[in-house]
DRENTI-907084 format. One record per atom (N, C-alpha, C, O, CB): residue in three letters; x, y, z. Coordinates in steps of 0.05 Angstrom, whole numbers, plus 5000, padded with zeros to 4 digits. Last residue first. Glycine has a CB too. Example, Ala and Ser with C-alpha at 12.3 -4.5 7.8 and 13.67 -1.06 7.14 Angstrom:
2
SER525749555142SER527349795143SER525850015157SER526850235161SER528249885114ALA526448865156ALA524649105156ALA526449345156ALA528549345169ALA522649115181
***
This chain:
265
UNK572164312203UNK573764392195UNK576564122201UNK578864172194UNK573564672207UNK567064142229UNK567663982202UNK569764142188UNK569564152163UNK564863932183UNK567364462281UNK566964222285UNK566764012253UNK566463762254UNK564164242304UNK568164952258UNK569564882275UNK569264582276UNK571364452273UNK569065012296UNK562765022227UNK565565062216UNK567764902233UNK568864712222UNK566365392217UNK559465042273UNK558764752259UNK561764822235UNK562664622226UNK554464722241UNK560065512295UNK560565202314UNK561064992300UNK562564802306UNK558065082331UNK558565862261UNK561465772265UNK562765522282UNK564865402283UNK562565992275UNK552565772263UNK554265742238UNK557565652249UNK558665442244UNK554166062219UNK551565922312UNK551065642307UNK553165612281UNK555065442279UNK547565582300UNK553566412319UNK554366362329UNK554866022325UNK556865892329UNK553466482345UNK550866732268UNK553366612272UNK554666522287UNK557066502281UNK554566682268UNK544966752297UNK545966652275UNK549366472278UNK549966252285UNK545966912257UNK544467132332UNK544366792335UNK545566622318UNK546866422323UNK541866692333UNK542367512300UNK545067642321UNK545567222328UNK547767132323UNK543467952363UNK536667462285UNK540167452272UNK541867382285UNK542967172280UNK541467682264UNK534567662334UNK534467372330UNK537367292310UNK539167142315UNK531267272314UNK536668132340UNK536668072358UNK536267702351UNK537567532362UNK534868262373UNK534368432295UNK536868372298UNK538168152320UNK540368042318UNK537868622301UNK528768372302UNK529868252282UNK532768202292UNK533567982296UNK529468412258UNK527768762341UNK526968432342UNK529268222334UNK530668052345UNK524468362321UNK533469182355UNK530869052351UNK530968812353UNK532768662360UNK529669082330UNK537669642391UNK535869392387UNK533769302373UNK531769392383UNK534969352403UNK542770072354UNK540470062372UNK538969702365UNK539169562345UNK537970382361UNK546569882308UNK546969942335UNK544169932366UNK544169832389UNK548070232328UNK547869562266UNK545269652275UNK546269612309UNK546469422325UNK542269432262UNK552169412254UNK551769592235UNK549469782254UNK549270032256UNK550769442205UNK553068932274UNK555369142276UNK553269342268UNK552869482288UNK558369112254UNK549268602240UNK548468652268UNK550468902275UNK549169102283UNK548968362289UNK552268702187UNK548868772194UNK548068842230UNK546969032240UNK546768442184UNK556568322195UNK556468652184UNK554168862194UNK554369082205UNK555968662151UNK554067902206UNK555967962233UNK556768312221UNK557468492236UNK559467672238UNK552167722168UNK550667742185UNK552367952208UNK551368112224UNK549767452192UNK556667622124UNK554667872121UNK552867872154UNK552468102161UNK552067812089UNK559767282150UNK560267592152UNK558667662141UNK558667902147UNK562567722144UNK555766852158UNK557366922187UNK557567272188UNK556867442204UNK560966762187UNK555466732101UNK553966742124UNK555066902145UNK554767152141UNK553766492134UNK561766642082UNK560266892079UNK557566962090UNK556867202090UNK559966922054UNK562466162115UNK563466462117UNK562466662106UNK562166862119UNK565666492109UNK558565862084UNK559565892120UNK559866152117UNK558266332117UNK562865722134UNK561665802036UNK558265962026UNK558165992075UNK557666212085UNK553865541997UNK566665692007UNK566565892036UNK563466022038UNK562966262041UNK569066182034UNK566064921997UNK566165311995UNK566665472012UNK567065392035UNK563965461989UNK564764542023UNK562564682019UNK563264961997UNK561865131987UNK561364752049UNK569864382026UNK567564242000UNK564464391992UNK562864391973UNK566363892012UNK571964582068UNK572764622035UNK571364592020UNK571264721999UNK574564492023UNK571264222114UNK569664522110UNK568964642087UNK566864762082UNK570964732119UNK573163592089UNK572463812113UNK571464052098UNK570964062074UNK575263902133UNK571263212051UNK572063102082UNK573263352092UNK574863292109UNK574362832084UNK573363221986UNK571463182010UNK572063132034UNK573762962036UNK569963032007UNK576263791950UNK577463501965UNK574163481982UNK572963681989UNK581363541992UNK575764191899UNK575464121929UNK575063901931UNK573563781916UNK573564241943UNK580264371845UNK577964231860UNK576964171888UNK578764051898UNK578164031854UNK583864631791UNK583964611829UNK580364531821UNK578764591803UNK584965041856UNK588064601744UNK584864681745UNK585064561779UNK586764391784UNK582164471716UNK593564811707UNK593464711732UNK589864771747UNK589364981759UNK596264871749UNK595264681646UNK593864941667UNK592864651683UNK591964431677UNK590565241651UNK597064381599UNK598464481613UNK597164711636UNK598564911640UNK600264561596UNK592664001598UNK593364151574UNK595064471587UNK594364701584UNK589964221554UNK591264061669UNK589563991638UNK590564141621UNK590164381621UNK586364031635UNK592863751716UNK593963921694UNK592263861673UNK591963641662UNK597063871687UNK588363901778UNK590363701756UNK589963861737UNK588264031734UNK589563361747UNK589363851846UNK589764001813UNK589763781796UNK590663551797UNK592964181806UNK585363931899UNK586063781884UNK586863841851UNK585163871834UNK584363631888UNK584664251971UNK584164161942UNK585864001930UNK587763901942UNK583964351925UNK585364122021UNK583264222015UNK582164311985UNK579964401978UNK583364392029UNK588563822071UNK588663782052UNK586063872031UNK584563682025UNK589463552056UNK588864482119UNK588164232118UNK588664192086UNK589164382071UNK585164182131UNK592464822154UNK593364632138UNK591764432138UNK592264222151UNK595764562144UNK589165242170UNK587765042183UNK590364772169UNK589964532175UNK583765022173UNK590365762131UNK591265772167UNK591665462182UNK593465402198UNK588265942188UNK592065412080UNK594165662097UNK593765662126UNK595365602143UNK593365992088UNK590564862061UNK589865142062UNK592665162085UNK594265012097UNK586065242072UNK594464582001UNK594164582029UNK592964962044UNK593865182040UNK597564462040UNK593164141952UNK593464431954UNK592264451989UNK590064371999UNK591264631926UNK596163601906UNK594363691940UNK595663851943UNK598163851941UNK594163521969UNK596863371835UNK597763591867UNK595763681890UNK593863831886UNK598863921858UNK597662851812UNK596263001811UNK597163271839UNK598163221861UNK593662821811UNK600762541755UNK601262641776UNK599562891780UNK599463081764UNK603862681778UNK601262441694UNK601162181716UNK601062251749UNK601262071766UNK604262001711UNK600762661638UNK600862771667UNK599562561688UNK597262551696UNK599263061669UNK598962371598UNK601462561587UNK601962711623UNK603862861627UNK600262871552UNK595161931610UNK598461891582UNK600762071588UNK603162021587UNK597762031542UNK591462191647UNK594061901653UNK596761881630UNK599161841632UNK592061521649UNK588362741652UNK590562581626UNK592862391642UNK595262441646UNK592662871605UNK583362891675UNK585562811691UNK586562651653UNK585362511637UNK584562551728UNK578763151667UNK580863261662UNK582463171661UNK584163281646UNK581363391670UNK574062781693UNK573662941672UNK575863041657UNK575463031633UNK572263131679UNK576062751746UNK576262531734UNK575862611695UNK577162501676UNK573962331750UNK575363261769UNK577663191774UNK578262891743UNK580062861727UNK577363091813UNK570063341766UNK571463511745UNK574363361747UNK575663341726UNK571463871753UNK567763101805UNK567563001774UNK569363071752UNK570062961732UNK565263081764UNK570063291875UNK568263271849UNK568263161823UNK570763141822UNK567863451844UNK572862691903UNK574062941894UNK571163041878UNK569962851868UNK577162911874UNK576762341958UNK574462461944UNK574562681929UNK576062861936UNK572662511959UNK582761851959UNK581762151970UNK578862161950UNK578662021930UNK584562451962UNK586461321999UNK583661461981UNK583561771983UNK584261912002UNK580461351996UNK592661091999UNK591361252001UNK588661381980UNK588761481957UNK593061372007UNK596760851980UNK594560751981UNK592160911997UNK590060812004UNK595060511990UNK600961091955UNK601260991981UNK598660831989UNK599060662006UNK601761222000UNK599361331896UNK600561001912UNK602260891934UNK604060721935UNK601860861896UNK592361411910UNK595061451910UNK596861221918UNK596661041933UNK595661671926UNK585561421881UNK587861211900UNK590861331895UNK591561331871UNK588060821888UNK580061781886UNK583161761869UNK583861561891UNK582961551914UNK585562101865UNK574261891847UNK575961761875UNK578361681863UNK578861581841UNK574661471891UNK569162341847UNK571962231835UNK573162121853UNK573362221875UNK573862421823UNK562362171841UNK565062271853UNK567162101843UNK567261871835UNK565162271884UNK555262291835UNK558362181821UNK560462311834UNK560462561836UNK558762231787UNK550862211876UNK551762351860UNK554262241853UNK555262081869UNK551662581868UNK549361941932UNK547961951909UNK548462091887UNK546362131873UNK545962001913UNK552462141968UNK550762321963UNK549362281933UNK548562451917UNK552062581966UNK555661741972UNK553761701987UNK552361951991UNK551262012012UNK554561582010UNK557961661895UNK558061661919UNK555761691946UNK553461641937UNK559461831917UNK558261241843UNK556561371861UNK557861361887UNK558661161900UNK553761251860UNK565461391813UNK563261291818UNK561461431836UNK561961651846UNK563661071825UNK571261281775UNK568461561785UNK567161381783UNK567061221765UNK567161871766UNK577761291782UNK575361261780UNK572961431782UNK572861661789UNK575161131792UNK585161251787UNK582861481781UNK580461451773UNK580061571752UNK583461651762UNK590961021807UNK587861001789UNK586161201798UNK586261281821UNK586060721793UNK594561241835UNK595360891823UNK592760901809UNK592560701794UNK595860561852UNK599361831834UNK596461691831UNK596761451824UNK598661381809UNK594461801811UNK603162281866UNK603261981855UNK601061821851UNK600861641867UNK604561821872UNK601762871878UNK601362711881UNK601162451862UNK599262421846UNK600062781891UNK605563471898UNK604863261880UNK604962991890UNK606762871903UNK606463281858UNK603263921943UNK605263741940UNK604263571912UNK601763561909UNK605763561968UNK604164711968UNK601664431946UNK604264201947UNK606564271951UNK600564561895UNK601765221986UNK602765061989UNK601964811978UNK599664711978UNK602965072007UNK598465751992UNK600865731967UNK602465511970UNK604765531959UNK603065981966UNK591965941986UNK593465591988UNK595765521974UNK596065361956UNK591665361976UNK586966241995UNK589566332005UNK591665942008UNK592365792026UNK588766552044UNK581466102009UNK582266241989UNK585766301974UNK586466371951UNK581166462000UNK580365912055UNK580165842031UNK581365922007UNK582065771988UNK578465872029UNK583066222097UNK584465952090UNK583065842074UNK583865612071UNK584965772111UNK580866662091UNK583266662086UNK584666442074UNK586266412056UNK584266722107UNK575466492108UNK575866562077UNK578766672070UNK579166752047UNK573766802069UNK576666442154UNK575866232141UNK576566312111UNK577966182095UNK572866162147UNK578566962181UNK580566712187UNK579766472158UNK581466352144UNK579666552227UNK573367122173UNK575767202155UNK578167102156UNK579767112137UNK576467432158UNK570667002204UNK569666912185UNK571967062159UNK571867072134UNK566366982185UNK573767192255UNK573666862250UNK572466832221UNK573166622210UNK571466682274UNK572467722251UNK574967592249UNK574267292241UNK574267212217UNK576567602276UNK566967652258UNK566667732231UNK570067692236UNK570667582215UNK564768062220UNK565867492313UNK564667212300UNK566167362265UNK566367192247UNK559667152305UNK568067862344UNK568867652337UNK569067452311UNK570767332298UNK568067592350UNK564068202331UNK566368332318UNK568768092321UNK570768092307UNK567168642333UNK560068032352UNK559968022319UNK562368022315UNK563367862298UNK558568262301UNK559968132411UNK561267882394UNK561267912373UNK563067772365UNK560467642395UNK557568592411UNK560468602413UNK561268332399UNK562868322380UNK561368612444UNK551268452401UNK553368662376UNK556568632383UNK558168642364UNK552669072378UNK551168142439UNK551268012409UNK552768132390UNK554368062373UNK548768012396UNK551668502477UNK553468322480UNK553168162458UNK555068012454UNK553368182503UNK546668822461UNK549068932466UNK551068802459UNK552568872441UNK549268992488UNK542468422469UNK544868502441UNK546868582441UNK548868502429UNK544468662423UNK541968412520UNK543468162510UNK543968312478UNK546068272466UNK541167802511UNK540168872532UNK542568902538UNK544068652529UNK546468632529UNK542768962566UNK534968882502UNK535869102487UNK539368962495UNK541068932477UNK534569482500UNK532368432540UNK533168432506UNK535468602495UNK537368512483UNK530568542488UNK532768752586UNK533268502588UNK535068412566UNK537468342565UNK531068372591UNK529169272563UNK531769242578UNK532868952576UNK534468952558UNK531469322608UNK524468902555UNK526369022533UNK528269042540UNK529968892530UNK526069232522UNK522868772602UNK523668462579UNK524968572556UNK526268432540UNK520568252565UNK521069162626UNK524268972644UNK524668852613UNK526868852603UNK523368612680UNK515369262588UNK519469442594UNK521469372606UNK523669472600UNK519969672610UNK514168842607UNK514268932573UNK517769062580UNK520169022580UNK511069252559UNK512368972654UNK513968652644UNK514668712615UNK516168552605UNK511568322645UNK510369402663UNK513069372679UNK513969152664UNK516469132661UNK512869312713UNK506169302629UNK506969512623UNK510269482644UNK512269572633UNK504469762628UNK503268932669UNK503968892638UNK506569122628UNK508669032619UNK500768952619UNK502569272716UNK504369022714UNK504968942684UNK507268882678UNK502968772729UNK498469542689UNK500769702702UNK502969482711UNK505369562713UNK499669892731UNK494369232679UNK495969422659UNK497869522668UNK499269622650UNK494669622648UNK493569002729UNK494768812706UNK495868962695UNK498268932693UNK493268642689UNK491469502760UNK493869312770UNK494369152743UNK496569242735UNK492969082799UNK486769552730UNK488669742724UNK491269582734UNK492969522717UNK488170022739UNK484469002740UNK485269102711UNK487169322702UNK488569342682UNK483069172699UNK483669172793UNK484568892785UNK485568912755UNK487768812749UNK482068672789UNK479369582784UNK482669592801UNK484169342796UNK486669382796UNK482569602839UNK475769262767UNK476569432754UNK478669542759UNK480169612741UNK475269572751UNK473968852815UNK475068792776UNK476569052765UNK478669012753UNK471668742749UNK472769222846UNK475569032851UNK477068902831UNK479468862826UNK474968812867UNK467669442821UNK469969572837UNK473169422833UNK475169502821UNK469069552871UNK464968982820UNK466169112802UNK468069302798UNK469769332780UNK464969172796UNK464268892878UNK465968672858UNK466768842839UNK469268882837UNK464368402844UNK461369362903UNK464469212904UNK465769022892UNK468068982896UNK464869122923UNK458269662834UNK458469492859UNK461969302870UNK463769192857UNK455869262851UNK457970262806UNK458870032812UNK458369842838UNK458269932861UNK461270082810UNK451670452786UNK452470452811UNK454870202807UNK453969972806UNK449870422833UNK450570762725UNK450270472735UNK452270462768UNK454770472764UNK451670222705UNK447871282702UNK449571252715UNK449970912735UNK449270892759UNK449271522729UNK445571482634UNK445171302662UNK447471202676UNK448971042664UNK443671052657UNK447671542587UNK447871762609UNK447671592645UNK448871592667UNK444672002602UNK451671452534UNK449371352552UNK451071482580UNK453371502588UNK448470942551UNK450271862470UNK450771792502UNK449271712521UNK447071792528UNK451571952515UNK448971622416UNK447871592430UNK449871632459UNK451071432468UNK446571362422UNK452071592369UNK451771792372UNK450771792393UNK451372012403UNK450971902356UNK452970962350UNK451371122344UNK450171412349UNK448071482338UNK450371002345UNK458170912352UNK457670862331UNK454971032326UNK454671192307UNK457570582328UNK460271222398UNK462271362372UNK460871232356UNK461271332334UNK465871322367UNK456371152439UNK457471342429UNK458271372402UNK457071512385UNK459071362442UNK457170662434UNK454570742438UNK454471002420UNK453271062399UNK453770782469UNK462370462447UNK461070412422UNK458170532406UNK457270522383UNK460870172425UNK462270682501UNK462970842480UNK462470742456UNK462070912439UNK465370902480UNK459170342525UNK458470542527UNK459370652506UNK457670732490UNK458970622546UNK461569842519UNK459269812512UNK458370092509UNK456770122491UNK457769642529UNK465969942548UNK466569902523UNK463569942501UNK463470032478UNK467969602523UNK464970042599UNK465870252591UNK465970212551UNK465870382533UNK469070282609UNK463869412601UNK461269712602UNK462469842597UNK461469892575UNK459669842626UNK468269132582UNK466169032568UNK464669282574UNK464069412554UNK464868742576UNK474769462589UNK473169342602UNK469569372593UNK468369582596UNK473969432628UNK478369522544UNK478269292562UNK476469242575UNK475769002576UNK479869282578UNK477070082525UNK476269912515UNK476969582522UNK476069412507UNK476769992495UNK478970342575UNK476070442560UNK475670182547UNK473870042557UNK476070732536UNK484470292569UNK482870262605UNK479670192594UNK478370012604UNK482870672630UNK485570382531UNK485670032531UNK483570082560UNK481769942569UNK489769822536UNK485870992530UNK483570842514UNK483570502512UNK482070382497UNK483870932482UNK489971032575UNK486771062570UNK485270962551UNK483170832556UNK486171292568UNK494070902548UNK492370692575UNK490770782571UNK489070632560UNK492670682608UNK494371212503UNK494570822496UNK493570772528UNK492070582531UNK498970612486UNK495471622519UNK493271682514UNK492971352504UNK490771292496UNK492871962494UNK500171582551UNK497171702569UNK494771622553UNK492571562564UNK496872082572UNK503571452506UNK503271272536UNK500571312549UNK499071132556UNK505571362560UNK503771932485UNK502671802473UNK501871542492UNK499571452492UNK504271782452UNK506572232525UNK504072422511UNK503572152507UNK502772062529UNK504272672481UNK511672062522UNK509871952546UNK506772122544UNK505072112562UNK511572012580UNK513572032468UNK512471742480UNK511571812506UNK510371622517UNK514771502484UNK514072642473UNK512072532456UNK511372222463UNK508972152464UNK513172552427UNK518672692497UNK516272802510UNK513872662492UNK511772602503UNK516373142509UNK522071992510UNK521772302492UNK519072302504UNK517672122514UNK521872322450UNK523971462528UNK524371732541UNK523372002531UNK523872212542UNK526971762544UNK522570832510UNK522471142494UNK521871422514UNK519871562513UNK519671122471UNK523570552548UNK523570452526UNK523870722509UNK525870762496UNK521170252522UNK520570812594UNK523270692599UNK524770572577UNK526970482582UNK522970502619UNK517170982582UNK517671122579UNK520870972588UNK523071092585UNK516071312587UNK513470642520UNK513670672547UNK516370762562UNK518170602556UNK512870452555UNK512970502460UNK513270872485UNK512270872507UNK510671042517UNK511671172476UNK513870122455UNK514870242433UNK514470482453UNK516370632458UNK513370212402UNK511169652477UNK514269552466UNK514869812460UNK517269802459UNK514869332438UNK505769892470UNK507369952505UNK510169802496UNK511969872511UNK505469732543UNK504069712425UNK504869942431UNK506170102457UNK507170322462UNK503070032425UNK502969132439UNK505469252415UNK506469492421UNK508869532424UNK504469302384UNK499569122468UNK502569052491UNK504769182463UNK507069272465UNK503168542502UNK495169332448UNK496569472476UNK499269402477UNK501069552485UNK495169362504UNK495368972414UNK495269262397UNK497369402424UNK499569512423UNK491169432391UNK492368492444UNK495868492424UNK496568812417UNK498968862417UNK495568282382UNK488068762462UNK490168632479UNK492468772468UNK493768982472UNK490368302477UNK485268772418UNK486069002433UNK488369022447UNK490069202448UNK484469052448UNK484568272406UNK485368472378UNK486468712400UNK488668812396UNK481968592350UNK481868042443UNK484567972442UNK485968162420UNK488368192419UNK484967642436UNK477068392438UNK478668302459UNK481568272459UNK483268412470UNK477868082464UNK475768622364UNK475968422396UNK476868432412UNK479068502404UNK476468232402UNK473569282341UNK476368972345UNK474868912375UNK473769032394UNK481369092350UNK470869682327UNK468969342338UNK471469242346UNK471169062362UNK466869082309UNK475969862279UNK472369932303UNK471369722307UNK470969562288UNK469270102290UNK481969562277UNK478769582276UNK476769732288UNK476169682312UNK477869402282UNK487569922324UNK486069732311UNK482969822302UNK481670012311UNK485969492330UNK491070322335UNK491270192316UNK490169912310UNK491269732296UNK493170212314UNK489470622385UNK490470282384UNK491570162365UNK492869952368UNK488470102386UNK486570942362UNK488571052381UNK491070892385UNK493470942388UNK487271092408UNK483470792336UNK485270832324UNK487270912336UNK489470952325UNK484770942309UNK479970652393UNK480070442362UNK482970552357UNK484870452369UNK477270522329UNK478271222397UNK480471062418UNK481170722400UNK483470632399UNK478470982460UNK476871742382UNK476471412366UNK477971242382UNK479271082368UNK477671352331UNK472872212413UNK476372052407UNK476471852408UNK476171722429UNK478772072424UNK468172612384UNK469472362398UNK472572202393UNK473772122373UNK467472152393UNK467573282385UNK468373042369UNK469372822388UNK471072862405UNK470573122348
***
């Protein structure tokens, strides 16, 4: 029985060139032996060069198609010549340099997560610093209002704009202006977060219950939708101890996310 070296590859009968290529370098990511130490990845290593050795090069290739499609061995013994010679050592040298560049570039990969997975455990404090100081705001002052409007704001959407009568502007969502009773509650309260003391919401008493809003102009307005970015990602990478692709691009993630917290906090 002939050994389909095709499937050996996990590719097509007939695949192309470059179909072969890609198949090789996938499967040298996965059991080469510096990558996968088990008796079975270097069983499997022997039998992925050989059949790329076979099906890289166009006569060996021409031969066995001969073979496995039509049953036909070809017998004739074609005399290499010194060029061909030099091509064909020239190809083992690439596969055997391919196969070194695959495996430095995992090592390389595998040890920058490493240092992704340690930072998580950063980046998932800090995303609990955030949702602390959202969440967490037992400090509030009342505020002296001189008018209370709603207009378009520069998100093209309606916003509440309060004037205090210090003269001070503040932004607020809709709801603020929606609720606000001037007859019977003339005074509105700024709710201060906890870690960042920033000014990060806005009450007003509706029918005696105190309804909170997010203020515009830092982190607050978004929510904590940041933070919960950060910590589910920063759970996931923790989680996944060994390397992959995937994790490995994630792992990026929160780093950009919390820059941009920091910098509109």
């Amino acid at each position: 029985m002939v050994t389909n070296y095709y499937e050996i590859l996990g590719v097509r009968d007939g695949a192309s060139d470059a179909e072969i290529k890609r198949a090789y370098r996938k499967l040298v990511k996965i059991y080469h032996p510096d990558i996968n130490p088990t008796a079975e990845a270097n069983e499997m290593i022997v039998q992925i060069t050989s059949a790329y050795e076979v099906l890289s090069d166009p006569q060996t290739k021409y031969q066995f198609d001969q073979l496995y499609f039509q049953g036909v061995e070809v017998t004739e013994e074609v005399k290499e010549t010194p060029e061909e010679a030099a091509r064909r050592a020239y190809r083992e040298q690439r596969a055997a340099e391919e196969q070194e560049r695959l495996a430095r570039l995992y090592r390389i990969k595998s040890r920058f997560y490493q240092f992704q997975r340690k930072a998580s455990y950063l980046f998932l404090l800090i995303s609990l610093v955030f949702t602390l100081d959202y969440f967490y705001m037992p400090q509030y002052e009342y505020l002296p209002v001189q008018s209370v409007v709603i207009e378009k704001g520069n998100r093209e959407v309606l916003v509440t704009i309060i004037q205090g009568v210090d003269g001070r502007l503040y932004e607020a969502t809709r709801g603020v202006y929606d609720h606000f009773d001037p007859v019977h509650y003339q005074d509105l309260r700024i709710y201060y977060s906890s870690v960042f003391d920033l000014e990060a919401q806005i009450g007003v008493n509706y029918n005696g219950e105190w309804l909170t809003y997010p203020l515009y102009g830092n982190i607050h307005e978004f929510g904590n939708f940041f933070a919960y970015i950060v910590l589910v990602i920063s759970l996931v990478v923790i989680r996944q101890k060994a390397y992959k692709d995937w994790a490995l691009t994630i792992a990026i993630v929160p780093f950009f996310v919390t820059l941009f917290m920091f910098l509109v906090v």
